[in-house]
N, CA, C and O atoms as a MOPAC input file, in Angstrom:
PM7 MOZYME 1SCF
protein

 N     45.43800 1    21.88600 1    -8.33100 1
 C     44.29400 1    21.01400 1    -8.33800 1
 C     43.45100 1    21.28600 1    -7.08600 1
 O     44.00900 1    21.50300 1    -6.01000 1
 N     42.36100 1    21.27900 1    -7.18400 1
 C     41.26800 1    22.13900 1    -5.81300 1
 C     40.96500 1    20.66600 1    -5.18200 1
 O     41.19200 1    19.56000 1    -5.67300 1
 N     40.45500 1    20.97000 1    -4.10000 1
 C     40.34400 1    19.69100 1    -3.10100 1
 C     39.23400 1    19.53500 1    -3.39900 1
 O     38.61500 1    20.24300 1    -4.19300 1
 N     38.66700 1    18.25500 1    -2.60300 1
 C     36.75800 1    17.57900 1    -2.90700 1
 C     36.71000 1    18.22100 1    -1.48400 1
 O     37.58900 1    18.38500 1    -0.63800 1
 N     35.39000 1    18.52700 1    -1.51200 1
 C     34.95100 1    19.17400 1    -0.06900 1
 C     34.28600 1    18.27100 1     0.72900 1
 O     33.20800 1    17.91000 1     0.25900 1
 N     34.66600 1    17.68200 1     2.04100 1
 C     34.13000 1    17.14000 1     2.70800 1
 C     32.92200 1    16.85400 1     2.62600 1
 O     32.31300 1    17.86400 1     2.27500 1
 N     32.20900 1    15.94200 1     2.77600 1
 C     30.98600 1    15.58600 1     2.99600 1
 C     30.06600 1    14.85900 1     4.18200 1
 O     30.28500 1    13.71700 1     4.58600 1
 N     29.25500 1    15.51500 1     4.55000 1
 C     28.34200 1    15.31300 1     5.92500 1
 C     28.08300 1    13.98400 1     6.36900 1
 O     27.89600 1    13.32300 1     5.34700 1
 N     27.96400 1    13.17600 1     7.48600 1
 C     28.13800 1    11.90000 1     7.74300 1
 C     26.63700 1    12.13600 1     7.82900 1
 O     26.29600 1    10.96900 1     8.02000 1
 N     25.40100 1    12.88800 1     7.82100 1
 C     24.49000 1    13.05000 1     8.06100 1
 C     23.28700 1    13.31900 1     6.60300 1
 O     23.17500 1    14.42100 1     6.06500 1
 N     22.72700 1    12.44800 1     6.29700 1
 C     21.89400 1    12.49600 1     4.99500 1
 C     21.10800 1    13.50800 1     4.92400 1
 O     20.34500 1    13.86200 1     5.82300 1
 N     21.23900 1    14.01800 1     3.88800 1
 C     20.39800 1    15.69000 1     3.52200 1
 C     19.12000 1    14.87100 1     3.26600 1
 O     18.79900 1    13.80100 1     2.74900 1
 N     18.42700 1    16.15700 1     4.03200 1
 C     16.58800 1    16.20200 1     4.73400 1
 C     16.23200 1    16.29600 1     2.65900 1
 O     16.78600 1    16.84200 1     1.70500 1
 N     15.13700 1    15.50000 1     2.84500 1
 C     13.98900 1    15.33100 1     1.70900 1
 C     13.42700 1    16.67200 1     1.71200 1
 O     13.16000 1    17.24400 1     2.76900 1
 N     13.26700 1    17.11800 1     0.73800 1
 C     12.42700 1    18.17400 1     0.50800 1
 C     10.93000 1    18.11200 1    -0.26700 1
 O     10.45200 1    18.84400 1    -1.13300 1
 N     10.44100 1    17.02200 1     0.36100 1
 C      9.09900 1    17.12600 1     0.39300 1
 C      7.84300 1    17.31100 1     1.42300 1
 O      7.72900 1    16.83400 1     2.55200 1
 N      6.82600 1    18.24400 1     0.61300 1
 C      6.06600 1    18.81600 1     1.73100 1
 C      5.04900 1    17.71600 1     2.56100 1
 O      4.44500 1    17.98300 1     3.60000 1
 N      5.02300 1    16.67800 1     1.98300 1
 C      4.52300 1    15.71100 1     2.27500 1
 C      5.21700 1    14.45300 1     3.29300 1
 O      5.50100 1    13.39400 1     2.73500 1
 N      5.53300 1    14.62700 1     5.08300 1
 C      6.05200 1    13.22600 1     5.15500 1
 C      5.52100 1    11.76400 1     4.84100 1
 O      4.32300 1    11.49400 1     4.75300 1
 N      6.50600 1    10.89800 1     4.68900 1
 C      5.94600 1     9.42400 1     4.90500 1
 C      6.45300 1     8.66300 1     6.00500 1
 O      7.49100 1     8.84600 1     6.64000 1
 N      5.46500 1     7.67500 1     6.15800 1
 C      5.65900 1     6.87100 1     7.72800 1
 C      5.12300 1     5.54300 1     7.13200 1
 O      3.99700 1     5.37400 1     6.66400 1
 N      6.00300 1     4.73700 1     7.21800 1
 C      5.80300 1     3.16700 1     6.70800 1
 C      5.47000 1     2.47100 1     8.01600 1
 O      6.06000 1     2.30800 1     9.08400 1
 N      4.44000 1     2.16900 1     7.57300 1
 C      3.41600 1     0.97200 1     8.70800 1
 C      3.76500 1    -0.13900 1     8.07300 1
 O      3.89600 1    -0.07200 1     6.85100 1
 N      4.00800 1    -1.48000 1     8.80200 1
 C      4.44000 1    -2.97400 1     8.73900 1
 C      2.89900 1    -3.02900 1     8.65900 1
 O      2.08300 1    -2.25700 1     9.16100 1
 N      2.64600 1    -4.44300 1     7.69100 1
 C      1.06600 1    -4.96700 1     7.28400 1
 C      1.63100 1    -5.93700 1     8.47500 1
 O      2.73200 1    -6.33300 1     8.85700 1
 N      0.07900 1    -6.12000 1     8.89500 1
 C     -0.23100 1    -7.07500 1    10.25600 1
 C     -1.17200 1    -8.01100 1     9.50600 1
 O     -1.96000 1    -7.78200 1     8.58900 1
 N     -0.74100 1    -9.58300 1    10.42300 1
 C     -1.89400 1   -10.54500 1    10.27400 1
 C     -3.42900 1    -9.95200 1    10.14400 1
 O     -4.25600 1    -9.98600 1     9.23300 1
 N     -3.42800 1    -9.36100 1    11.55000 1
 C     -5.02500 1    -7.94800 1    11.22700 1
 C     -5.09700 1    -7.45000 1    10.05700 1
 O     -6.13500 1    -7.71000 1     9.44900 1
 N     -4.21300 1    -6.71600 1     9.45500 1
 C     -4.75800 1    -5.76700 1     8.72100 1
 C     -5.23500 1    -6.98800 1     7.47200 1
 O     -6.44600 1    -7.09300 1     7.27900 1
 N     -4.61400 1    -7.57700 1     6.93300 1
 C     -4.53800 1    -8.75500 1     6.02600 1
 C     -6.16400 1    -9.39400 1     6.15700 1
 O     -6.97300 1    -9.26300 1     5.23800 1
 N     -6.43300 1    -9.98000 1     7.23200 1
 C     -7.37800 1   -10.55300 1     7.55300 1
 C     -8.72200 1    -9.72200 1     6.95300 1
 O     -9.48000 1   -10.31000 1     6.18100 1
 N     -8.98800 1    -8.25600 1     7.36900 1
 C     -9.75500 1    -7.14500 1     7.32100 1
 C     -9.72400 1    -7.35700 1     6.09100 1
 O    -10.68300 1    -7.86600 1     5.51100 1
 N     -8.74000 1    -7.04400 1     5.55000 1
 C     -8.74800 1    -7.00300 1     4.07100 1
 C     -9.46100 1    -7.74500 1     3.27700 1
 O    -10.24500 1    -7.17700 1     2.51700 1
 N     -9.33600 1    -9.46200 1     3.26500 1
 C     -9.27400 1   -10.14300 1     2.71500 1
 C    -11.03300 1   -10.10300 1     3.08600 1
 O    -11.76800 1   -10.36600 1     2.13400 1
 N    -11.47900 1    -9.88600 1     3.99400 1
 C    -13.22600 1   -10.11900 1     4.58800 1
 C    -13.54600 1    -8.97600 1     3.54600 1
 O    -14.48600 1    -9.32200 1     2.82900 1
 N    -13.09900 1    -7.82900 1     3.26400 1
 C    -13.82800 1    -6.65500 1     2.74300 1
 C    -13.37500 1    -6.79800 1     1.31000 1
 O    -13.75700 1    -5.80500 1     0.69100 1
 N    -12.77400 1    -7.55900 1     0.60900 1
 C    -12.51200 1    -7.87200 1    -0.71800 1
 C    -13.66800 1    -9.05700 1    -0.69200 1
 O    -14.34800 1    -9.16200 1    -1.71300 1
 N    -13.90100 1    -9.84600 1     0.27700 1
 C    -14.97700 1   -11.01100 1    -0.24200 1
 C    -16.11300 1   -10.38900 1    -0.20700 1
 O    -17.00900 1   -10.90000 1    -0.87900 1
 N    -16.46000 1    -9.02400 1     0.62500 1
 C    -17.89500 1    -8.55800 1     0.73900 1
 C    -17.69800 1    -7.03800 1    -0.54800 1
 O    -18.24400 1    -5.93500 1    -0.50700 1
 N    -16.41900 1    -7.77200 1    -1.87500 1
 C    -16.33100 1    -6.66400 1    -2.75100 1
 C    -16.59700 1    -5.55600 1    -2.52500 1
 O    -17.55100 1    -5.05700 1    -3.12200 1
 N    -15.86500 1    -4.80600 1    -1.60800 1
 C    -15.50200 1    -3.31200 1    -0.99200 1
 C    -14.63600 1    -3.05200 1    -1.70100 1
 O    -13.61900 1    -3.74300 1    -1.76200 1
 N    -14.90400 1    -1.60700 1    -2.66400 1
 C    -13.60200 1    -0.68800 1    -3.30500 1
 C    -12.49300 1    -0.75000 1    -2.86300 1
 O    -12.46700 1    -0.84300 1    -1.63600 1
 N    -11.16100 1    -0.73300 1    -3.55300 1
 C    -10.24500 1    -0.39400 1    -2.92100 1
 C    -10.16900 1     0.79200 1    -2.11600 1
 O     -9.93700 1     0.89800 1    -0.91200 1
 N    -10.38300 1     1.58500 1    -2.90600 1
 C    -10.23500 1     3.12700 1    -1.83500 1
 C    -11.24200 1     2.97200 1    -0.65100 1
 O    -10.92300 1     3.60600 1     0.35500 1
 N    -12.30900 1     2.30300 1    -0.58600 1
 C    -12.74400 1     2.26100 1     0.81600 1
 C    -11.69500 1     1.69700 1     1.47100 1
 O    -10.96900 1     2.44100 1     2.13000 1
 N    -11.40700 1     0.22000 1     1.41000 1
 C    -10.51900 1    -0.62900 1     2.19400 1
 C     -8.81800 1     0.48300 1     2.76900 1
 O     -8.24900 1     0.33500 1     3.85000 1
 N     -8.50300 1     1.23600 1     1.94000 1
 C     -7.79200 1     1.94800 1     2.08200 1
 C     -7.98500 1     2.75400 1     2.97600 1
 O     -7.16700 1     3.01600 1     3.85900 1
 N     -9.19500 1     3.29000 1     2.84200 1
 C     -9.47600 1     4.79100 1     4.07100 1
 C     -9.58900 1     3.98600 1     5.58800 1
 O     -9.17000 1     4.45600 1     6.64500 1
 N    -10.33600 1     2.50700 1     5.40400 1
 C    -10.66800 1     1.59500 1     6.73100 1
 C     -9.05300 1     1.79800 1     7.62600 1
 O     -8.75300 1     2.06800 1     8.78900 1
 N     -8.24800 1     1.48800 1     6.30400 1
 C     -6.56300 1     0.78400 1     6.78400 1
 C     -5.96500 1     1.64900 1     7.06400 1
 O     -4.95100 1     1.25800 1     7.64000 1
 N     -6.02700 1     3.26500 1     6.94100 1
 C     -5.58500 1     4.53900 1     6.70400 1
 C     -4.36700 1     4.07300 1     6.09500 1
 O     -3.37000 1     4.69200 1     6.46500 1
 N     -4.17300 1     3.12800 1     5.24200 1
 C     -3.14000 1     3.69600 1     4.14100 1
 C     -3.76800 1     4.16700 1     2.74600 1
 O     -4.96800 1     4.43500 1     2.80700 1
 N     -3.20400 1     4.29900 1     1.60800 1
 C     -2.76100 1     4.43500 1     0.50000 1
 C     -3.78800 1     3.63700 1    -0.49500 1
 O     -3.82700 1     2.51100 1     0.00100 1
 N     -4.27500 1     3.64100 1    -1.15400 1
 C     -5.02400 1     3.10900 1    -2.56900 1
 C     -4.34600 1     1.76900 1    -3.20600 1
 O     -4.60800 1     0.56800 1    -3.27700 1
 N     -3.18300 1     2.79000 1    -3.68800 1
 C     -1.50400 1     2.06300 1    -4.25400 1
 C     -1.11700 1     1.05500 1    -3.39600 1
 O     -0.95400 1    -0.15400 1    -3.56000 1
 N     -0.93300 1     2.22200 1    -1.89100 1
 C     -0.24900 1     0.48300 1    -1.15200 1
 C     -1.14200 1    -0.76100 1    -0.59100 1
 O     -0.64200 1    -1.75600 1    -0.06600 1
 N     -2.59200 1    -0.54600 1    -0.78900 1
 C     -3.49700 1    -1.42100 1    -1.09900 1
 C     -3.72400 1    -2.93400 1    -2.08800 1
 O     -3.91400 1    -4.14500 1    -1.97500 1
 N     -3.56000 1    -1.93100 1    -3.01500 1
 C     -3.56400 1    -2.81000 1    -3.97600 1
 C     -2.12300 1    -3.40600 1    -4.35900 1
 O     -1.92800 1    -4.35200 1    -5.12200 1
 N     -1.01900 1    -2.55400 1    -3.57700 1
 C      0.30100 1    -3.72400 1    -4.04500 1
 C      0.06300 1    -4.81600 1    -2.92300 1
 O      0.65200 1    -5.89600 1    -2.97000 1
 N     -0.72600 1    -4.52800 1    -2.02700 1
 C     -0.51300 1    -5.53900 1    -0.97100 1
 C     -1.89700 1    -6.48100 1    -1.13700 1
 O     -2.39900 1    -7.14700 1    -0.23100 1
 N     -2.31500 1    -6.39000 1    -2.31000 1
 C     -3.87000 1    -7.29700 1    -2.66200 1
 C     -2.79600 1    -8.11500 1    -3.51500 1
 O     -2.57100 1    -9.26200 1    -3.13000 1
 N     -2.12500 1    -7.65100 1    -4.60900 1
 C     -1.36100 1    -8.41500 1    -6.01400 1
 C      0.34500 1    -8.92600 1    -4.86600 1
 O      1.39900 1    -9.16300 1    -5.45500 1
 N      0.29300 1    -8.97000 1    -3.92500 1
 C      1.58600 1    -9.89100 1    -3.45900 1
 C      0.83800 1   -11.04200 1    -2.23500 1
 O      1.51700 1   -11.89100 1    -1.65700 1
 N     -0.48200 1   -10.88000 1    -2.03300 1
 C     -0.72200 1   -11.69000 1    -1.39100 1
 C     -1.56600 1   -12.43300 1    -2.59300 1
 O     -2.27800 1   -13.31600 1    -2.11500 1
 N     -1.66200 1   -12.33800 1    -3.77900 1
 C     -2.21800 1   -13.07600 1    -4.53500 1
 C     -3.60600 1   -13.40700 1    -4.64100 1
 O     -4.27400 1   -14.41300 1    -4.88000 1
 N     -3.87700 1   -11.72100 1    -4.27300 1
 C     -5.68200 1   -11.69200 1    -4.23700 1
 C     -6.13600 1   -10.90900 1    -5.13300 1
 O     -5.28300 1   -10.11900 1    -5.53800 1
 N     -7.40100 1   -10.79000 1    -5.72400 1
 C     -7.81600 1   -10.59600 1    -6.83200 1
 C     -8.80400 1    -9.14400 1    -6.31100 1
 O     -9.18300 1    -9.28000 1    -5.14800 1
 N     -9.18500 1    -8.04700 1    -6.85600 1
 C    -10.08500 1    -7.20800 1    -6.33800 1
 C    -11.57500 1    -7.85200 1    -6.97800 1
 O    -12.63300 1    -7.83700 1    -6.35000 1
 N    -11.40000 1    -8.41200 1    -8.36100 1
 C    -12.55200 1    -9.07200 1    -9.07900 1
 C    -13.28000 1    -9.62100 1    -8.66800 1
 O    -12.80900 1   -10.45400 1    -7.89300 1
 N    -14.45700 1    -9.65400 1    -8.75300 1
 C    -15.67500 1   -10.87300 1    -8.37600 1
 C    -14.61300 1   -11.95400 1    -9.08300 1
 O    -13.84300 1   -11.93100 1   -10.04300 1
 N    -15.17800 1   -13.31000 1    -7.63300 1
 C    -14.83500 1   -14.78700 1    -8.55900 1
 C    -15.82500 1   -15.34300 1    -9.20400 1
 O    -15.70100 1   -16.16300 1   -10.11400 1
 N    -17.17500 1   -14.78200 1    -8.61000 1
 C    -18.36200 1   -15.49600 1    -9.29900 1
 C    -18.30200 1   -15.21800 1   -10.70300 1
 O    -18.08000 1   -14.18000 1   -11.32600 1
 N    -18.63700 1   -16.78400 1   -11.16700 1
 C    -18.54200 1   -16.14600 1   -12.96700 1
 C    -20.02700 1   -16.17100 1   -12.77300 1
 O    -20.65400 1   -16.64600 1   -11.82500 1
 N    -20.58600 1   -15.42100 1   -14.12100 1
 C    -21.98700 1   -15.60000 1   -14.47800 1
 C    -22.04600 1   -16.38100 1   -15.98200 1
 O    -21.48400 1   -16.46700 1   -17.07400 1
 N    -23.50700 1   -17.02700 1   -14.92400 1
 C    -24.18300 1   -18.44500 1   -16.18000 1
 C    -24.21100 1   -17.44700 1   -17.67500 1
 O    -24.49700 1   -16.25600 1   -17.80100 1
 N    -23.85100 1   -18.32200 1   -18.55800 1
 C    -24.08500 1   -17.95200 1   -19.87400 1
 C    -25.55000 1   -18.42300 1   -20.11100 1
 O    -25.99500 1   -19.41200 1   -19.52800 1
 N    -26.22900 1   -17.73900 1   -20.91700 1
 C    -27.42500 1   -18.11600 1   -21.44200 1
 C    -27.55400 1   -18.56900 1   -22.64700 1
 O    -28.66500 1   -18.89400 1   -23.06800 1

């Protein structure tokens, strides 16, 4: 019966060409946000402002329970 071969106490490197670096959302960044969603700024602008992500934009618009939508409704005629 063959033995299991040891294994490294050390986690094998990602092989992607791309790193990532997770930034903690700040009261700031939140705040910014929330001013440039009321003056209806794209996500991808607000994103490039925040230098994050589109995606992690908008997960962090739908967990703070903000809407990208105009709230103004318009009058029916």
């Amino acid at each position: 019966m063959a033995t299991k071969a040891k294994r490294s106490k050390t986690p094998a490197k990602k092989k992607s060409s791309k790193a990532t670096s997770r930034v903690r959302w700040t009261g700031e960044n939140d705040k910014l946000m929330k001013s440039m969603i009321k003056e209806q700024t794209p996500a991808r602008a607000i994103a490039t402002k925040l230098k994050r992500t589109e995606a992690a934009v908008r997960q962090r618009i739908h967990k703070l329970g903000l809407s990208l939508r105009s709230s103004k409704k318009k009058a029916r005629r």
